[in-house]
N, C-alpha and C positions, 0 to 999 in steps of 0.2 A: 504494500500500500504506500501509496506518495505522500508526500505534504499536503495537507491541505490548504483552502483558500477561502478567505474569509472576504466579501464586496462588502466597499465600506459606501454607503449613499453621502457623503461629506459636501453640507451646503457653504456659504460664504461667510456664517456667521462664523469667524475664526475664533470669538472671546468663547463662544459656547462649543466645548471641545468633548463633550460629555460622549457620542455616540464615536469619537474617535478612539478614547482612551478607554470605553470598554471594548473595543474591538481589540485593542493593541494588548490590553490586557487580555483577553481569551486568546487571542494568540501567541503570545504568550508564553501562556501554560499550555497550548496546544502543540506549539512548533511550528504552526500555521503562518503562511504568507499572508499579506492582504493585498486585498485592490483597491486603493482608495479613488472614486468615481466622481466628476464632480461634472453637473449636467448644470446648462444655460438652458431655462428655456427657450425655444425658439420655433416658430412656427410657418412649416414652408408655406403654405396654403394662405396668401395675400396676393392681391393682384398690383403688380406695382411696373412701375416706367423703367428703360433702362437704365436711368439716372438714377430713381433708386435702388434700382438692385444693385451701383456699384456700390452706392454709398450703404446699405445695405452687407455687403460684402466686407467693407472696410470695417465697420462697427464688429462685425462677426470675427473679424480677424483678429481687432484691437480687444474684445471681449475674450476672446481663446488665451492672448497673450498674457492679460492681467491674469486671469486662473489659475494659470501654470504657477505664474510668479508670485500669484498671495493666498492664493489655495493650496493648490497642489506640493509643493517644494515649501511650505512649514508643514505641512503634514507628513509628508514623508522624511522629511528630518525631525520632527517629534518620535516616528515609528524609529527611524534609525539608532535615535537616541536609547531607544529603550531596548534595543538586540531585535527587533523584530523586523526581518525580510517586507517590502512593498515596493510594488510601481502604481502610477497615477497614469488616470487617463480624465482629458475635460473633454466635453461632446457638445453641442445643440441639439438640442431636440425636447421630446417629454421624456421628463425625469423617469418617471413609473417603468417605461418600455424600455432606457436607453441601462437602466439601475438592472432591470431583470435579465437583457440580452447578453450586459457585461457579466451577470453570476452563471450564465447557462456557459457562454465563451470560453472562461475560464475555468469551469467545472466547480462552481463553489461548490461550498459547504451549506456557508450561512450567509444571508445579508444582513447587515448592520445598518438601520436605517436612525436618526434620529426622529422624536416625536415633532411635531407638528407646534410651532411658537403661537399659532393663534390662539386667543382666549376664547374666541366664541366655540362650543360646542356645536351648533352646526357646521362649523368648518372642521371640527376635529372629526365627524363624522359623516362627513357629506363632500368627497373631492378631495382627500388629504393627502399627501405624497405616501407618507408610510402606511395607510391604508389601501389606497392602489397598489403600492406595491406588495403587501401582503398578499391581495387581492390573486395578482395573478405572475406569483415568483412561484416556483416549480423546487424551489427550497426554503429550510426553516427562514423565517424572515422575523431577527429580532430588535424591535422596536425600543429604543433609548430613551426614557424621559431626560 
């Protein structure tokens, strides 16, 4: 049996580190890699001029670039720091579908999502990332307050 791999759903709030550091912690003790994922929403289905799909494209580029540099690369030097194996990956798209394709890719284990910061209870139960993704992850998918 291989290493296993743990998808981590890591959004942009960088002070709230909670669903990183229980991943990095079960891996841990696991031995386990992680993937730390970090998705932009982005939606292709807009009808737009050539003008702006370049500018459009530029925004998409400049948005990829900042991820890496203040997402991605503090996360994986928090995992480095603590002995734990990861690579990052930042995407466009819906988070739900792009969080599930990267744990099937990868062959996780487990997803690590954190919970949802809205206080209204119909948002935490009605459309919420880590409920989509529970919804339709094809592995255990565990949810971080």
């Amino acid at each position: 049996m291989g290493q296993e791999t743990f998808v981590v759903a890591y959004d942009d709030d960088t002070n709230d580190t909670a669903v990183l550091d229980c991943a990095i912690a079960r891996a841990s003790k696991a031995g386990a890699k992680l993937v730390i994922i970090h998705v932009l929403e982005w939606s292709q289905y807009s009808f737009l001029s050539n003008e702006e799909l370049a500018e459009r494209h530029k925004r998409r580029t400049e948005e990829l670039s900042r991820a890496e540099s203040h997402v991605i690369t503090p996360a994986l030097e928090r995992a480095k720091a603590a002995g734990v194996e990861a690579t990052g990956i930042v995407k466009h798209g819906s988070v739900a579908d792009l969080v599930v394709k990267a744990a099937a890719t990868e062959k996780a284990e487990f997803i690590f999502v954190g919970r949802s910061g809205s206080g209204e209870a119909r948002a935490r139960i009605f459309g919420s990332v880590p409920l989509a993704i529970a919804q339709i992850a094809t592995v255990p998918t565990v949810i971080v307050p």
